[in-house]
N, CA, C and O of each residue as an XYZ file, in Angstrom:
664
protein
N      83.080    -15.119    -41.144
C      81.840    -15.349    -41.840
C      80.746    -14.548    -41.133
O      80.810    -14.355    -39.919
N      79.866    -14.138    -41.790
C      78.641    -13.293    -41.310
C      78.124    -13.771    -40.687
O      78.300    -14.980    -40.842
N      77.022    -13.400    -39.419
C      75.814    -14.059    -39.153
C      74.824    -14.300    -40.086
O      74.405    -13.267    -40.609
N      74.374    -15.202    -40.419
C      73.248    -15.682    -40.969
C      71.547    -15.117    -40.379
O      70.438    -14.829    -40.829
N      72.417    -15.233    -38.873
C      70.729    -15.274    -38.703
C      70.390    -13.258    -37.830
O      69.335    -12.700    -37.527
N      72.068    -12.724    -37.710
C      71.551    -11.127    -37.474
C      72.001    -10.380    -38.762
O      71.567     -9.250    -38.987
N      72.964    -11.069    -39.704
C      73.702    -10.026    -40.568
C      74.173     -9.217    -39.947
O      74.631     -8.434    -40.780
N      74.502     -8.650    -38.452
C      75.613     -7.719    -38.080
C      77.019     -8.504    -37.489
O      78.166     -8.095    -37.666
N      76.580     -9.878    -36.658
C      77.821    -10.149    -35.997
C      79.160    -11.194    -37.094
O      79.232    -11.275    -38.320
N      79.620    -11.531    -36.531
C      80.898    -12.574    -37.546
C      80.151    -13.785    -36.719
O      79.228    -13.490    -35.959
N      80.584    -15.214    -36.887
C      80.596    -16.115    -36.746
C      82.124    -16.873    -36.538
O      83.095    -16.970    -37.288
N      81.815    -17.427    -34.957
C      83.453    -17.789    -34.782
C      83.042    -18.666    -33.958
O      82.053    -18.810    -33.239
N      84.694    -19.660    -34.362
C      84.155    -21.066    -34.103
C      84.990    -21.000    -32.702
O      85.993    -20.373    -32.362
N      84.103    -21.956    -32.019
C      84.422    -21.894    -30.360
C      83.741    -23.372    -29.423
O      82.756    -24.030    -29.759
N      84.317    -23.518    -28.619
C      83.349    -24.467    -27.728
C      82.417    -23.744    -27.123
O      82.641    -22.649    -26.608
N      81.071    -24.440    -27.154
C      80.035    -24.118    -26.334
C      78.223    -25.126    -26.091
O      77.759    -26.013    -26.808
N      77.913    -24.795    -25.425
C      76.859    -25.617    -24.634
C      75.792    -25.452    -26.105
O      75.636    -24.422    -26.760
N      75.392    -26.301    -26.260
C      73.732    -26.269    -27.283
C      73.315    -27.625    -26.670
O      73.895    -28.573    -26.141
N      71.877    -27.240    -27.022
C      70.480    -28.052    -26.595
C      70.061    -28.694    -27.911
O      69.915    -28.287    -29.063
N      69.920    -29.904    -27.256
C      69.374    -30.781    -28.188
C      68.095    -31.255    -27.530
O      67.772    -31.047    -26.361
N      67.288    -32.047    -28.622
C      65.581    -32.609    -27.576
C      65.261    -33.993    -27.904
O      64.820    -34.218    -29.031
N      65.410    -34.895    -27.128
C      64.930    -36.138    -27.391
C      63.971    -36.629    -26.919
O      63.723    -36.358    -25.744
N      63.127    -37.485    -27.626
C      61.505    -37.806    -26.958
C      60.825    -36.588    -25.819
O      60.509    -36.708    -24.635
N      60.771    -35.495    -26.683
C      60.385    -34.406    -25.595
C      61.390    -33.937    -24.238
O      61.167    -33.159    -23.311
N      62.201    -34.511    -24.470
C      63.379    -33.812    -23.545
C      64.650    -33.465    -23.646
O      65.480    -34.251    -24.104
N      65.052    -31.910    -23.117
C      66.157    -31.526    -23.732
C      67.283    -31.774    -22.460
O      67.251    -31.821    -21.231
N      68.303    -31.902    -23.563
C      69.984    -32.051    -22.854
C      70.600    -31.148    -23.749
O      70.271    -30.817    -24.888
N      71.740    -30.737    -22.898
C      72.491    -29.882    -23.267
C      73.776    -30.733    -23.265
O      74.041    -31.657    -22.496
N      74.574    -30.210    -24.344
C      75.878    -30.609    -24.935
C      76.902    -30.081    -25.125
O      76.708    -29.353    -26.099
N      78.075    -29.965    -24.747
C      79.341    -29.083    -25.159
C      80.062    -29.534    -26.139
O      80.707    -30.562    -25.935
N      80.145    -28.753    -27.697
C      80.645    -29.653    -28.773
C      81.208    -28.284    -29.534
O      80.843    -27.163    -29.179
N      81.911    -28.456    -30.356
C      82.325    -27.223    -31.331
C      81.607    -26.517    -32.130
O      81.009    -27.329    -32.836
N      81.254    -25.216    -32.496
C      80.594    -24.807    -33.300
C      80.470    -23.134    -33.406
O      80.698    -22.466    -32.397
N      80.118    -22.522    -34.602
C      79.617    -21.441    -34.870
C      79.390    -20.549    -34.501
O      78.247    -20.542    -34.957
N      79.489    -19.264    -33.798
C      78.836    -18.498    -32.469
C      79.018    -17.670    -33.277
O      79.986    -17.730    -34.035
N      78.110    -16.666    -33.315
C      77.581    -14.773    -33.462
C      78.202    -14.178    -31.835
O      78.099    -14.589    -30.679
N      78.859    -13.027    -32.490
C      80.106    -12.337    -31.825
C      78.761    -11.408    -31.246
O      78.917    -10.584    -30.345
N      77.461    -11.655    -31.875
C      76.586    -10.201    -32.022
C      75.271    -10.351    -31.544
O      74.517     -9.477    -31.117
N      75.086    -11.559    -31.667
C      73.240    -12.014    -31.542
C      73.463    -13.210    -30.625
O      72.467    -13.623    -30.032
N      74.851    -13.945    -30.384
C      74.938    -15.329    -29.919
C      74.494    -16.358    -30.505
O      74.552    -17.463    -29.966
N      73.878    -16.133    -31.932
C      73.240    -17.625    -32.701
C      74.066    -18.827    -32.832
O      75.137    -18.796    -33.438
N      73.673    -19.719    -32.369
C      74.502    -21.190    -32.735
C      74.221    -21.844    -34.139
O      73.168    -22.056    -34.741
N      75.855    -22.145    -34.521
C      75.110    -23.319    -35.836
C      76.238    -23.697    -36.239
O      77.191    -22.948    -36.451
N      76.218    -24.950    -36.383
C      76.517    -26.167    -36.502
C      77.615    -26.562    -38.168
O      76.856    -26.348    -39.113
N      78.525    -26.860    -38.518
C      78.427    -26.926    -39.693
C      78.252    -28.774    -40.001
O      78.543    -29.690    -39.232
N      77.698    -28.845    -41.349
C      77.085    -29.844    -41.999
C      77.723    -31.488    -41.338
O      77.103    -32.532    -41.136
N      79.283    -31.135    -41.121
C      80.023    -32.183    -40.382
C      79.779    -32.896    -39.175
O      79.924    -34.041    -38.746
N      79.146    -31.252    -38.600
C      79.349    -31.899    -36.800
C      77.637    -32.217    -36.634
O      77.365    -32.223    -35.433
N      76.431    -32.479    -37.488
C      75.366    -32.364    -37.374
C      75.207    -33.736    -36.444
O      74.654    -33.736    -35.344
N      75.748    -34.820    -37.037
C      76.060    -36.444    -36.522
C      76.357    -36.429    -35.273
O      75.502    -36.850    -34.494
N      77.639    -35.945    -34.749
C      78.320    -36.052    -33.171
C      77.505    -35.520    -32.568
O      77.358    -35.986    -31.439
N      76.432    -34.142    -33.006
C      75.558    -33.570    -32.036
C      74.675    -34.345    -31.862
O      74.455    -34.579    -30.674
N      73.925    -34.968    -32.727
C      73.001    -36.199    -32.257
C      73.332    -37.493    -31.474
O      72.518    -38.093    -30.771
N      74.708    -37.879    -31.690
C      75.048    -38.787    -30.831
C      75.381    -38.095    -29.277
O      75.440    -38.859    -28.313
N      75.553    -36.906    -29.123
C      75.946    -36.816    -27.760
C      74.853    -36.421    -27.169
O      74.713    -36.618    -25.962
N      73.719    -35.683    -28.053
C      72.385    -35.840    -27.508
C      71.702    -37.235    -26.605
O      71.065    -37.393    -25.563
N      72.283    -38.119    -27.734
C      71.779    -39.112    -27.500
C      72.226    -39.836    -26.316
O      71.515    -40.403    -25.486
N      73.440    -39.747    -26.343
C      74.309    -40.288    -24.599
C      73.679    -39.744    -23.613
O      73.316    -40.517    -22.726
N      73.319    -38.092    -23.441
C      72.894    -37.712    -22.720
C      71.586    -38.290    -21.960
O      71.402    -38.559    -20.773
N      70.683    -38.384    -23.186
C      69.588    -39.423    -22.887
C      69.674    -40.535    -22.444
O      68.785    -41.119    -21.825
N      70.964    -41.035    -22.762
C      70.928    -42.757    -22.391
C      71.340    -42.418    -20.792
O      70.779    -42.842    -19.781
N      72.521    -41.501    -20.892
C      72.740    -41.556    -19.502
C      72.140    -40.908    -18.449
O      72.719    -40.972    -17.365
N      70.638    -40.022    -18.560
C      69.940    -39.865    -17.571
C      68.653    -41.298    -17.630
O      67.767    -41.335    -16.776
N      68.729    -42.161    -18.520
C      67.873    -43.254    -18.046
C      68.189    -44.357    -18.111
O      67.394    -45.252    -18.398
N      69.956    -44.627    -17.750
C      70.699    -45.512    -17.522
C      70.750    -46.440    -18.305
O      70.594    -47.617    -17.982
N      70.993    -45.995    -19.535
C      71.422    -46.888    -20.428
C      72.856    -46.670    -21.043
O      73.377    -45.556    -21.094
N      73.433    -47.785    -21.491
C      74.589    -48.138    -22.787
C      74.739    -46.484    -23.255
O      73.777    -45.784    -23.571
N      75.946    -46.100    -23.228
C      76.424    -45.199    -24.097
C      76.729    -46.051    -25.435
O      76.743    -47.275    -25.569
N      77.054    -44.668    -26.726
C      77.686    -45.674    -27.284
C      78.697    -45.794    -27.982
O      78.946    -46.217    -29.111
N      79.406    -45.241    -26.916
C      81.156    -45.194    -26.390
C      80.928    -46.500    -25.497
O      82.085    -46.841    -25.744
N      80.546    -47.355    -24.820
C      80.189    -48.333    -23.982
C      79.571    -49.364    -25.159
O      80.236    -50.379    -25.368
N      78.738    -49.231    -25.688
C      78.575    -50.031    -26.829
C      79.790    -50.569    -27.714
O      80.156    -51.733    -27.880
N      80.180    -49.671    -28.106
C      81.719    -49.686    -28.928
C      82.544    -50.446    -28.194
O      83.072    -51.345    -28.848
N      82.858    -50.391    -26.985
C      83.703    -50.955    -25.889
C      83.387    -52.563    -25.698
O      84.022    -53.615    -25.624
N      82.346    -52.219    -25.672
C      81.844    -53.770    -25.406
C      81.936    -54.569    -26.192
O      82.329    -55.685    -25.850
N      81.618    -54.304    -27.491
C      82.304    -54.681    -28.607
C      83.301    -55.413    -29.081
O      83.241    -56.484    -29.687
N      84.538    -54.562    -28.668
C      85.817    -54.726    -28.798
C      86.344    -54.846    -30.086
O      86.218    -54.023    -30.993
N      86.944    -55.914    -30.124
C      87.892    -56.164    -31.513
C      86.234    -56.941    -32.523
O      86.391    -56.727    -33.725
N      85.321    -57.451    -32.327
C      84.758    -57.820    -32.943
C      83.900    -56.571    -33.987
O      83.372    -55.482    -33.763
N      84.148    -57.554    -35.376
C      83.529    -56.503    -36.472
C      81.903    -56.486    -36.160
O      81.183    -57.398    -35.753
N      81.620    -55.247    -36.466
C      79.870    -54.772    -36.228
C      79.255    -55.969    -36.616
O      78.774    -56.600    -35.675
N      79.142    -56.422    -37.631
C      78.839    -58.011    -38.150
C      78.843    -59.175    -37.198
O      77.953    -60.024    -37.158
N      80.055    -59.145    -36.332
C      79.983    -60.315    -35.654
C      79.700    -60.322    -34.605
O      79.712    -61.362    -33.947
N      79.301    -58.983    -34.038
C      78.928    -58.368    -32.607
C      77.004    -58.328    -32.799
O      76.196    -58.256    -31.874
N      76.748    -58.391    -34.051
C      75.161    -58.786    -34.456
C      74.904    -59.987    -34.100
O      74.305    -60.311    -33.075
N      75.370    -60.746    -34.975
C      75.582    -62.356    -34.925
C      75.139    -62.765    -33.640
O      74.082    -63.295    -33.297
N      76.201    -62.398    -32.953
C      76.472    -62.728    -31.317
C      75.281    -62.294    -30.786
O      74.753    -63.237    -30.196
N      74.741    -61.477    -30.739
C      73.716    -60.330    -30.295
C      72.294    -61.426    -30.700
O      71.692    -61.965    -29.772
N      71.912    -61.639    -32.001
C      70.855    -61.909    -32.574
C      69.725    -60.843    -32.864
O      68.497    -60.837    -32.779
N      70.832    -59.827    -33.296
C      69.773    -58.730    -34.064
C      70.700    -58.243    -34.996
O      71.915    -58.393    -34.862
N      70.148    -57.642    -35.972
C      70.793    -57.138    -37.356
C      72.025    -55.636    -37.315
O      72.122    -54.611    -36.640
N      72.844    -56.313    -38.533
C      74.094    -55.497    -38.271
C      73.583    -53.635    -38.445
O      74.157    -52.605    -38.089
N      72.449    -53.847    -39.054
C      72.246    -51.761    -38.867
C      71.692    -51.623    -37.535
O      71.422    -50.503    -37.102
N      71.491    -52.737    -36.810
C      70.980    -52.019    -35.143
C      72.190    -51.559    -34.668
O      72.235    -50.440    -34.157
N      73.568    -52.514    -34.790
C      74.507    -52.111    -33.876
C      75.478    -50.930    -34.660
O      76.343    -50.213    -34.157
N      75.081    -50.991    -35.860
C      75.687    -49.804    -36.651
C      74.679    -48.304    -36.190
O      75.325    -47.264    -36.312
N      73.337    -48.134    -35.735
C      72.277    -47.065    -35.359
C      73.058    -46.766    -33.820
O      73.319    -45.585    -33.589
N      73.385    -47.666    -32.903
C      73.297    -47.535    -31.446
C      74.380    -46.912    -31.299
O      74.518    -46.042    -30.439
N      75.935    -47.514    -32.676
C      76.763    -46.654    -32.073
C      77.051    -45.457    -32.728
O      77.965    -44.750    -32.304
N      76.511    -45.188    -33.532
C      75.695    -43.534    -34.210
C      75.265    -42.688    -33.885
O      75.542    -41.542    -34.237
N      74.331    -43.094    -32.991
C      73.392    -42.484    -31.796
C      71.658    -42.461    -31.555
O      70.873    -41.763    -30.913
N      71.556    -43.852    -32.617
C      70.383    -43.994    -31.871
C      70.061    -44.598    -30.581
O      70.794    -45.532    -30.256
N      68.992    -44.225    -29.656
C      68.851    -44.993    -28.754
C      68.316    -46.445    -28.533
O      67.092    -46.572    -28.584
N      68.964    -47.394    -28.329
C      68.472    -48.855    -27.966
C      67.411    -48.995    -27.099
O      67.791    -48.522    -26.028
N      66.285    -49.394    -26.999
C      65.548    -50.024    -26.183
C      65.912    -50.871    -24.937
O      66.884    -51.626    -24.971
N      65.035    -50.730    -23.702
C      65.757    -51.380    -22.524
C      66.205    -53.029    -22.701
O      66.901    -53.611    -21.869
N      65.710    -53.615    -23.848
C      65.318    -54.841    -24.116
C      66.856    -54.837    -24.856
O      67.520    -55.819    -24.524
N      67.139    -54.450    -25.247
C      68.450    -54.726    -25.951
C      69.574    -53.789    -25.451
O      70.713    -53.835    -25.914
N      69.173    -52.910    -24.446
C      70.262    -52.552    -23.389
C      70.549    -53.833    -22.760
O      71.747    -54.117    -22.773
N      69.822    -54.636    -22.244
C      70.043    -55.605    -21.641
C      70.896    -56.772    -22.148
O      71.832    -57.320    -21.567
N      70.457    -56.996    -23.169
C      71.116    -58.036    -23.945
C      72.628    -57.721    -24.116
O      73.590    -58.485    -24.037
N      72.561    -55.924    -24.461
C      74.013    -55.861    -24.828
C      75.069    -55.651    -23.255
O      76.293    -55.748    -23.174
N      74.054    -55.341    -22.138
C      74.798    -55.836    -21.042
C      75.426    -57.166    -20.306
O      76.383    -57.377    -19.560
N      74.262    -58.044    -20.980
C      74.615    -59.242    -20.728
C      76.065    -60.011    -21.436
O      76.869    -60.861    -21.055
N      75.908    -59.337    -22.438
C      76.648    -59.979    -23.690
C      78.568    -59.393    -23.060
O      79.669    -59.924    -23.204
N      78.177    -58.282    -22.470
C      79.526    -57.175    -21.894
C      79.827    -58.422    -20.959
O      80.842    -59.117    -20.995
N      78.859    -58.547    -20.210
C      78.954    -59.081    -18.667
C      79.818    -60.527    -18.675
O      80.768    -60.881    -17.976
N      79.273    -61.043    -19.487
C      79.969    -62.333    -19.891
C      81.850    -62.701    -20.493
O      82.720    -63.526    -20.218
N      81.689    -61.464    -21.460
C      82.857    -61.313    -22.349
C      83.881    -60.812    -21.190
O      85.024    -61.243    -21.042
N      83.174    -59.702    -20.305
C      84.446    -59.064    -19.252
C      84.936    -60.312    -18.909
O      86.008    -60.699    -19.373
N      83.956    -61.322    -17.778
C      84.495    -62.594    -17.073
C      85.721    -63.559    -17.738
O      86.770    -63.939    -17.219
N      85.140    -63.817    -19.177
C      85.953    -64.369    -19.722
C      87.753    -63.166    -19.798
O      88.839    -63.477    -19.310
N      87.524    -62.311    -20.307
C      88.342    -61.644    -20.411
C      89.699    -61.397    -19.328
O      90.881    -61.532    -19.647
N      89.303    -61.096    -18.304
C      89.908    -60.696    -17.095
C      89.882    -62.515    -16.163
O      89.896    -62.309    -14.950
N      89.858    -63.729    -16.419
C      89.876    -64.478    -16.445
C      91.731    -65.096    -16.236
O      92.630    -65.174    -17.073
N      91.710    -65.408    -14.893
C      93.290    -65.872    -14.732
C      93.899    -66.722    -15.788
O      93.299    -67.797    -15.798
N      94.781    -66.690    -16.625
C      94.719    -67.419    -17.589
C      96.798    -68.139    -16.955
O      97.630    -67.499    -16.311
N      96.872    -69.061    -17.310
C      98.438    -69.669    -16.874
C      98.819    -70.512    -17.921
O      97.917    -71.222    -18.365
N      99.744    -70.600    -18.345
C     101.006    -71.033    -19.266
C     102.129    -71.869    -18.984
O     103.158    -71.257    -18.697
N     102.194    -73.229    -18.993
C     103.318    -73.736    -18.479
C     103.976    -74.752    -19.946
O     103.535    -74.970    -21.074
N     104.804    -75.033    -19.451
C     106.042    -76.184    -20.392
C     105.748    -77.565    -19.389
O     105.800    -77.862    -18.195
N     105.427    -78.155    -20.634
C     105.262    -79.852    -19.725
C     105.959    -80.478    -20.650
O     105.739    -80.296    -21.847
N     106.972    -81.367    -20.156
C     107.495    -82.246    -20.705
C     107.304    -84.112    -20.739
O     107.852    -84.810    -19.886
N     106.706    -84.522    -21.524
C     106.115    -85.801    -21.691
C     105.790    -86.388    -20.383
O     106.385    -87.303    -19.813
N     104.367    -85.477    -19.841
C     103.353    -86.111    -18.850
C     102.638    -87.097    -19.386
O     102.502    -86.806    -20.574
N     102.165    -87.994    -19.181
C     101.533    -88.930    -19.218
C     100.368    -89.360    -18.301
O     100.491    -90.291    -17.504
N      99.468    -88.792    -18.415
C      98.034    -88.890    -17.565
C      96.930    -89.536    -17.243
O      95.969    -89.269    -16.521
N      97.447    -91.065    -18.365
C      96.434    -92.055    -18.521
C      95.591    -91.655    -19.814
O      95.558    -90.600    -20.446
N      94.918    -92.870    -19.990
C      93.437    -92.929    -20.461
C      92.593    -91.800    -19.405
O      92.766    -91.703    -18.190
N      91.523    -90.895    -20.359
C      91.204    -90.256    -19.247
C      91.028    -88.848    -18.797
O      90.055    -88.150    -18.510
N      92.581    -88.646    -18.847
C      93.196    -87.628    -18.462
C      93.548    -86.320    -19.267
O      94.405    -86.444    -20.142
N      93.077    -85.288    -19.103
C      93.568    -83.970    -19.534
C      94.714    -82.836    -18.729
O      94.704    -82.677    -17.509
N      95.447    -82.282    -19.444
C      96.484    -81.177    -18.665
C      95.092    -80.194    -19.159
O      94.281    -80.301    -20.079
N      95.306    -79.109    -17.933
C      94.469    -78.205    -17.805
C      95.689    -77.267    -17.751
O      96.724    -77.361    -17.091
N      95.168    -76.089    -18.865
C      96.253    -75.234    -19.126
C      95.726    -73.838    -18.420
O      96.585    -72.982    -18.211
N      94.494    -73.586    -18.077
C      94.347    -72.681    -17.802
C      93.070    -73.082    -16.706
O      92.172    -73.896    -16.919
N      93.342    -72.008    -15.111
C      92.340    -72.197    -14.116
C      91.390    -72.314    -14.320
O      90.950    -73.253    -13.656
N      90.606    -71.839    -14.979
C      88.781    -71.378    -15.620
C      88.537    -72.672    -16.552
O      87.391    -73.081    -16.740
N      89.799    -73.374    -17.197
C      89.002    -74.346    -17.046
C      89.128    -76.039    -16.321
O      88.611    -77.128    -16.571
N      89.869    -75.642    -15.566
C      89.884    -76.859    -14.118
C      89.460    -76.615    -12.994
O      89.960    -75.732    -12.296
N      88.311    -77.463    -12.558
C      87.799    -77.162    -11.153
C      89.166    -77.587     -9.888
O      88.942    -77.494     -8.681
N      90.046    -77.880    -10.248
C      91.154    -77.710     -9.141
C      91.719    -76.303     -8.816
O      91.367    -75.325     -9.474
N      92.578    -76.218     -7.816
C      92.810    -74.797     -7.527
C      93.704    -74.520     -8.501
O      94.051    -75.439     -9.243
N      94.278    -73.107     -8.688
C      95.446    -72.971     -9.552
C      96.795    -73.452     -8.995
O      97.283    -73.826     -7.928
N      97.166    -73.234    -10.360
C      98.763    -73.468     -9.760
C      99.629    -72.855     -9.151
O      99.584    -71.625     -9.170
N     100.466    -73.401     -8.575
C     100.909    -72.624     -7.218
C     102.424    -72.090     -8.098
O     102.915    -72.431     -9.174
N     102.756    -71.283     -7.232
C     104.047    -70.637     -7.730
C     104.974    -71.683     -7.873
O     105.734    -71.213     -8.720
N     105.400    -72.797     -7.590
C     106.153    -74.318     -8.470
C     105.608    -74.624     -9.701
O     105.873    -75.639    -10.346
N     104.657    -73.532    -10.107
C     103.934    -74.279    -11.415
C     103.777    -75.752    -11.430
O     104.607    -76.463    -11.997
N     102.710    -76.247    -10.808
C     102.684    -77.368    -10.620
C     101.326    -77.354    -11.761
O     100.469    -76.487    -11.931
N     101.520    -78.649    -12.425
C     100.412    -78.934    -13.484
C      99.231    -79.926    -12.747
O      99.597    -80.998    -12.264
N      98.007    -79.576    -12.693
C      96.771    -80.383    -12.551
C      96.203    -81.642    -13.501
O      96.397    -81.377    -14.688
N      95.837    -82.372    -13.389
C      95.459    -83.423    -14.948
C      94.029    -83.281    -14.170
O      93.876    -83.437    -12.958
N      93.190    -83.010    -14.955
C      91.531    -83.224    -15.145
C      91.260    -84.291    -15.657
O      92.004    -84.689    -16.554
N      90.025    -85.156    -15.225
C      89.357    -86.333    -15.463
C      88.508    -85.982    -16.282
O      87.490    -85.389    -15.923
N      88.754    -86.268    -17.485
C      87.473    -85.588    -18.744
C      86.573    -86.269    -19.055
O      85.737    -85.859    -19.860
């Protein structure tokens, strides 16, 4: 394809660095695109216009330490954009913008760190599995199936079962 912008060189598609500018400041990005064999002009086709703004946008987040939103997404997880709002208490096109590439505010960087911070704990959370056969614990009494939620220690390699006073 011609250059557009010398009419002498071709246009060939290649990896390379382009500048993007957010709130008055530019980052540079390595993404696919367009190059003049002749003049060096960059450009973009209509597809990749999106990913360039989102990686603009990482760039920004990540020189002022915020949420990517590859990290957004993550944090996320299996929950639908919908229910990751919900949870959040802000509307499903914020978390549909952030992981697009708009930038979030520190105020809801936070929130969505908090919201990470919590879900990891639970997540990575010792969790244990045993077979009990007709314990009987009283009036009272609960089998605690998992450490996190019995203040006793865990169970020891005899798999020994705890009963909690509920």
């Amino acid at each position: 394809m011609k250059c557009f912008a010398c009419g002498d060189g071709e246009l060939e598609s290649r990896s390379t660095s382009i500048e993007g500018e957010i709130k008055g400041k530019k980052y540079g990005v390595e993404m696919p695109a367009l190059v003049c064999n002749a003049c060096g002009h960059i450009a973009l086709e209509g597809k990749d216009g999106q990913e360039f703004m989102r990686r603009v946008a990482d760039e920004y987040r990540r020189a002022h330490h915020l949420l990517t939103s590859g990290e957004i997404k993550n944090i996320r997880g299996s929950l639908t954009q919908q229910a990751f709002a919900d949870q959040l208490g802000v509307g499903v096109a914020s978390v549909k913008r952030w992981e697009l590439g708009l930038v979030q505010d520190k105020r809801n960087d936070k929130i969505l760190r908090e919201f990470g911070d919590r879900h990891k704990r639970k997540k990575f959370a010792p969790q244990y599995t045993f077979a009990v056969s007709a314990y009987a614990g009283g009036p009272g009494y609960a089998l605690a199936s998992s450490w996190s939620s019995c203040s006793h220690d865990p169970p020891t390699k005899r798999r020994q079962v705890h009963a909690c006073l509920i």
